[in-house]
N, C-alpha and C positions, 0 to 999 in steps of 0.2 A: 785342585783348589787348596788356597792355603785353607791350614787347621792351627786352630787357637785352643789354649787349655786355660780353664780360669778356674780355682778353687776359692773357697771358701772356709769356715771354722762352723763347728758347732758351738755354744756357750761353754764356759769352761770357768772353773773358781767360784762357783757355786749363780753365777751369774744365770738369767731364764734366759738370753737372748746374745744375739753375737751377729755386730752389724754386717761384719763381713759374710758370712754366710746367708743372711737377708737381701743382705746390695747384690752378690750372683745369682741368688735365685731370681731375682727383679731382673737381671742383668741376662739370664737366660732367654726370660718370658717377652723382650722385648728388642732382643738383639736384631737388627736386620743390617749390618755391615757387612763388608768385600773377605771376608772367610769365615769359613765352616766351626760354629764356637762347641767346644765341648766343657759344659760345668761339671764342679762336684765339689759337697761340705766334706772336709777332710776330717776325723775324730782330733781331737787335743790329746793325744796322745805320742809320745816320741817314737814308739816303735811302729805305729798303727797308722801315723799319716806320713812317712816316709816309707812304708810300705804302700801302700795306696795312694801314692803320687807316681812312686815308681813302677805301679801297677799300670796308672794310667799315661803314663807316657810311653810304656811298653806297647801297649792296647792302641795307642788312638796315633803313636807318631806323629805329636803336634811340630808344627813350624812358630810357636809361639807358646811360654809357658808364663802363666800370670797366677803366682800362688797372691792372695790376698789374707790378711788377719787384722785382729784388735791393737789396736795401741791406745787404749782411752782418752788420754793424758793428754794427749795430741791435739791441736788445734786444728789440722786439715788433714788430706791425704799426703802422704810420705812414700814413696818410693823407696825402696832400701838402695842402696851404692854397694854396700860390702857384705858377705856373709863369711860367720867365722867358722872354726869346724871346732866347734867347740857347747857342747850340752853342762849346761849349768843351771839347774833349777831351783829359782828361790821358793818354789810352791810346788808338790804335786802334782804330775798332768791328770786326765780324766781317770786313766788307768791305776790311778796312785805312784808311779813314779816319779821317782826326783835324781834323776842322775848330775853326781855332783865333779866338776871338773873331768868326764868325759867326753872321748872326741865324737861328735856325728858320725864321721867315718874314719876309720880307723887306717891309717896311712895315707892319706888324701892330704890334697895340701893344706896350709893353716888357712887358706881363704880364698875368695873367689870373689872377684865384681861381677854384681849384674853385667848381661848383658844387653839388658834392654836399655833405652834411650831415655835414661832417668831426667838429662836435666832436659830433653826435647820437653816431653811428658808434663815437669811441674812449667816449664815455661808456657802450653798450651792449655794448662789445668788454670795457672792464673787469668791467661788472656779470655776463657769461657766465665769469668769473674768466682771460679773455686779454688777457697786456700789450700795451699800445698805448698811442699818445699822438699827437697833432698836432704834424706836422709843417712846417717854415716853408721850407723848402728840399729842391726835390727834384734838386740838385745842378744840373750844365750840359755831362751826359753825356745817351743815347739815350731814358731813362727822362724827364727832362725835357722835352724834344725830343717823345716821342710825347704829355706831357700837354697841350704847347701845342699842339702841333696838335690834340688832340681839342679843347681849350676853343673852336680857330681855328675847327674845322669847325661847333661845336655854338653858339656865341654867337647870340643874337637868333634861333635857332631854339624858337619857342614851348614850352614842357613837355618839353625838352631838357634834361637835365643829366649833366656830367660832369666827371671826375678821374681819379687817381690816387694806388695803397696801394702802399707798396713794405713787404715781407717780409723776415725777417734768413731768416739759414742756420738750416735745422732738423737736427734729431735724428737725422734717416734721414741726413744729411750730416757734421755736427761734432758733437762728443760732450759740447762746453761749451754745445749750443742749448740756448732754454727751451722751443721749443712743436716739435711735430714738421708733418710736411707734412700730414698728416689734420687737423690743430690747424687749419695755415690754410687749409686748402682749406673748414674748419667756418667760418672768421671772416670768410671771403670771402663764403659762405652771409650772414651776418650782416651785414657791410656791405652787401650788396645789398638784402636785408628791411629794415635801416632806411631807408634811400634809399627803396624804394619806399614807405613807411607815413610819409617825416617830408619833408614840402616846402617846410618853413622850418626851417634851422638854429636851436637854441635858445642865449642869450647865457649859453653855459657856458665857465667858466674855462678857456682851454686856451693862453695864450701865451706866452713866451720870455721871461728876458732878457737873453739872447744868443745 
């Protein structure tokens, strides 16, 4: 049977709550789709969730890896496109570090595209009437950091693919959010169903320009 991996974030930045580790735990409790899901809230930490990401991909041998985090700021779900190998922190992680223009991995290349079906994904995330869009930068904080290592661990690994979706603040948290945590813990559902049913990105419109 296919195996899916979907993490999550604990709070981080002095914040009580962290939608993305709410939306998997929801996402757990309620998953009944076509493969075997295995969750887990990663710490905010740069050493500590790239350790324990690579723990659990070691462990569970997923055919599908779905790291999730916070982006507040954000109007919908975002899909990341790019990870950079590059740690740069404007704040602290949980552990108190702040690694400043160090590389994630240390000889790896400068980056790595998902390789999940980002614009499938937001294409099916709007059609289910939930905003979203592709995204080109998934910053050069812990969120970054765990998508490059998943792409580090899962590259050249045959019927392997992986990324990550970063979440704004929901409904159950800010009272200007647009989707609430059941919303994405639904589109989380969603991004994993197309993933598993689309194995070639389709050349749909999704890029920047700036």
């Amino acid at each position: 049977m296919t195996r899916a991996l979907v993490t999550g974030f604990v709070p981080f930045a002095g914040d009580t709550a962290n939608p993305s580790g709410d939306a998997v735990r929801l996402l757990a409790a309620s998953w009944s789709g076509p493969a075997a899901l295995v969750t887990a809230i990663l710490p905010v930490s740069f050493d500590g969730a790239a350790a324990a990401l690579r723990s659990l991909i070691d462990e569970h041998r997923p055919d599908v890896v779905i790291a999730t985090g916070l982006a507040g700021d954000r109007g919908g779900i975002t899909p990341e496109r790019i990870a950079v190998n590059l740690a740069d922190a404007r704040i602290p992680d949980n552990d108190g570090a702040q690694p400043i223009d160090a590389p994630s991995v240390p000889g790896a290349p400068a980056a790595f595209f998902a390789t999940l079906p980002v614009k499938a994904i937001v294409a099916d995330l709007r059609a289910a009437g939930v905003p979203a869009f592709v995204s080109h930068s998934a910053g050069t904080f812990v969120c970054n950091h765990v998508m490059f290592h998943a792409l580090h661990a899962t590259t050249g690994v045959a019927g392997v693919r992986a990324g990550f979706v970063h979440v704004p603040w929901t409904t159950d948290h800010r009272a200007d959010a647009v989707v609430s945590t059941a919303d994405v813990a639904r589109a989380l559902a969603l991004v994993l169903e197309t993933t598993l049913r689309t194995p070639v990105d389709p050349p749909l419109v999704g890029g920047a320009l700036s």
